[in-house]
C-alpha positions, 0 to 999 in steps of 0.5 A: 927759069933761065939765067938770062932772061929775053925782053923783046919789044916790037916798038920802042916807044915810052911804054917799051922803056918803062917796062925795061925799067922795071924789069931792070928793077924787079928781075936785076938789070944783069939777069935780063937781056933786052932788045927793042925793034922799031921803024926809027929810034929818034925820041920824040920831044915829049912830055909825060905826066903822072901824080903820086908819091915818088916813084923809084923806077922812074924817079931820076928821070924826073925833070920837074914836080908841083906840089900844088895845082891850080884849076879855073871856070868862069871868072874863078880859079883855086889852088890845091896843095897836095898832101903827100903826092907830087904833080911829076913831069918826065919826058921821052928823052929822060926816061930813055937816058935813065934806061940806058944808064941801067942797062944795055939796049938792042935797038935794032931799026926795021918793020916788026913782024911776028916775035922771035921765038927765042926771047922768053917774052916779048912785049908789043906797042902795036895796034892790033884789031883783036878786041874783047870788047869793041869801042862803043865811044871813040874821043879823042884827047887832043892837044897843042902846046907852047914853050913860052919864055916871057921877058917879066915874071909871068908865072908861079914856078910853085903852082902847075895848072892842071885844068883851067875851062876859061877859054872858048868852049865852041867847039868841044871840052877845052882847058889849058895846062900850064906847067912852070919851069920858072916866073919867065918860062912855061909850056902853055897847052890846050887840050880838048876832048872831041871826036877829031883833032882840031886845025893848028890855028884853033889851038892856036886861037886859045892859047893866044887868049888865054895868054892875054887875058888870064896871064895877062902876058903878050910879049913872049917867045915860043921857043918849043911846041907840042902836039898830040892825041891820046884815044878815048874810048871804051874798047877793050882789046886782046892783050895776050896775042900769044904764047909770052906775046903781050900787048903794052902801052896804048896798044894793051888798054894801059892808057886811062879813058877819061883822063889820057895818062899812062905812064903809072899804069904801065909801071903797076902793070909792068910791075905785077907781070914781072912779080908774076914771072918771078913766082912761075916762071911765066909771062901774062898779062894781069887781071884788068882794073875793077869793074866799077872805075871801067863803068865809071869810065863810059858814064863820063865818055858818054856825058863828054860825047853827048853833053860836052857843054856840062864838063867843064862845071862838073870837073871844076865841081869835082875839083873843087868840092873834094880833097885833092889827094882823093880826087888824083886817087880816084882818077889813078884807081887807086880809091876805095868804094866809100870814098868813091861815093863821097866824089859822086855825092858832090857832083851835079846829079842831072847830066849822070842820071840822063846818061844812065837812062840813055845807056 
């Protein structure tokens, strides 16, 4: 192997960051030399969320953790306390000063091409069209939040909402996630699971309800906001473009289907590549997940597509009838096949069966 080793990212987004990361962690920040190419380097205003036990690659860039979360349907919510996992929020900006307290970066600003064929290996956040397997179901995870400052005590700084379904459900899944930096402050967002981004004024709508009449809150200021969508869909694409050319992030699969998270993804993914390369001297990109959670993926795509009416009481069920350390397990991967078959055991049956006759 050389003694410097060559990181180009064609994209300088969140992913590029925490496979620098890692890099820096597993292959010695003083061994590897990285560059990353991008239209803008202005970091977004952006909020990432993971669970699990503390992570040292990315840990010091945590902004805030819950050890217990809170979920609602119909006229009832419950909490949860989780055992040895911690709900974790980290943003853009955090994980972008932590990187460059490690390490020097290149930001260089223009349109990526194709790699430099002097760099050992270069990593890509950009779609591409090469696929191993075309997307069957396309959704969307779209979503808009408020940063709200109230002026009384109006939250529980201890208890995160990870899922609450007590708002309208007219026009696709809908819940509201609402994280606490404080009694008086909190980012208030409602998220949806539909085919097409909604207009502003619809999320709008909800989070206004929801602030009313399950928070019982009118008198507050929004000091932030916060848009996105994150792709739900069964699609599979080519993460080996070429010779150490390796699609990451979004653009390499990374994001999981039903659930839209990333970033802990990336860390295992980015994690197993580099362990890789320090036992061969070569960049590739791992093995895929089981087959079993891929096929557990397209039966609830296709039950949020088709029957979007039923999610919210499945969720709530899943939630609601299985230890909560499980359940985060299992939407992170990270279950074994009988503990899989307890979580499935506790669900509504009917929309699963009519979703495997429809396939």
């Amino acid at each position: 192997m050389n003694d410097q080793i060559t990181i180009n990212f064609l994209g300088a987004g969140v992913a590029a960051h925490v496979y620098s990361l890692v890099a820096c962690a597993e292959l010695g920040s003083e061994s590897i030399r990285v560059t990353m190419l991008d239209r803008s380097h202005e970091v977004p205003d952006r909020t990432l969320c993971v669970w699990g036990e503390p992570d040292a690659v990315i840990h010091e860039a945590l902004v805030a953790e819950w050890r217990t979360l809170r979920f609602g349907y119909g006229t009832q919510s419950f909490v949860r306390r989780m055992d040895r996992l911690r709900y974790q929020q980290y943003t853009a900006a955090s994980i972008r000063a932590l990187l460059d307290s490690r390490t020097d970066v290149d930001r260089l600003t223009g349109e990526a091409g194709a790699p430099d064929a002097s760099c050992t290996v270069t990593f890509d956040s950009r779609h591409d069209d090469r696929v191993l397997r075309a997307a069957s179901i396309n959704l969307l995870q779209h979503f808009h939040g408020w940063r709200v400052r109230t002026n009384h005590p109006a939250f529980d700084p201890d208890v995160a909402t990870m899922m609450d379904f007590r708002v309208d459900q007219s026009d696709g899944v809908c819940f509201i996630y609402v994280l606490p930096y404080g009694p008086d402050e909190a980012l208030v967002e409602c998220t949806v699971f539909s085919e097409v981004p909604w207009v502003r004024e619809h999320y709008e709508r909800r989070l206004t309800a929801y602030l009313r009449d399950v928070i019982v809150v009118t008198d507050y200021e929004i000091v932030a906001t916060e848009t996105g969508a994150i792709p739900m869909c069964d699609r599979i694409p080519l993460r080996d473009r070429g010779r150490s050319w390796i699609a990451i992030g979004v653009a390499g699969g990374l994001t999981k289907p039903t659930t839209g998270y990333t970033v802990a993804r990336c860390i295992r993914d980015a994690e197993a590549m580099m362990r890789h390369y320090r036992q061969t001297g070569v960049f590739t990109s791992p093995a895929p997940s089981s087959r079993r959670f891929d096929w557990y993926d397209r039966l609830l795509l296709k039950i949020i597509r088709d029957e979007p009416a039923v999610v919210p009481r499945i969720l709530w069920t899943l939630f609601r009838r299985n230890p909560i350390d499980r359940i985060l397990r299992f939407l992170d991967e990270q279950t074994r096949f009988h503990e899989e078959l307890m979580i499935f055991w506790s669900l509504p049956w009917l929309p699963f069966l009519k979703a495997l006759v429809r396939r």
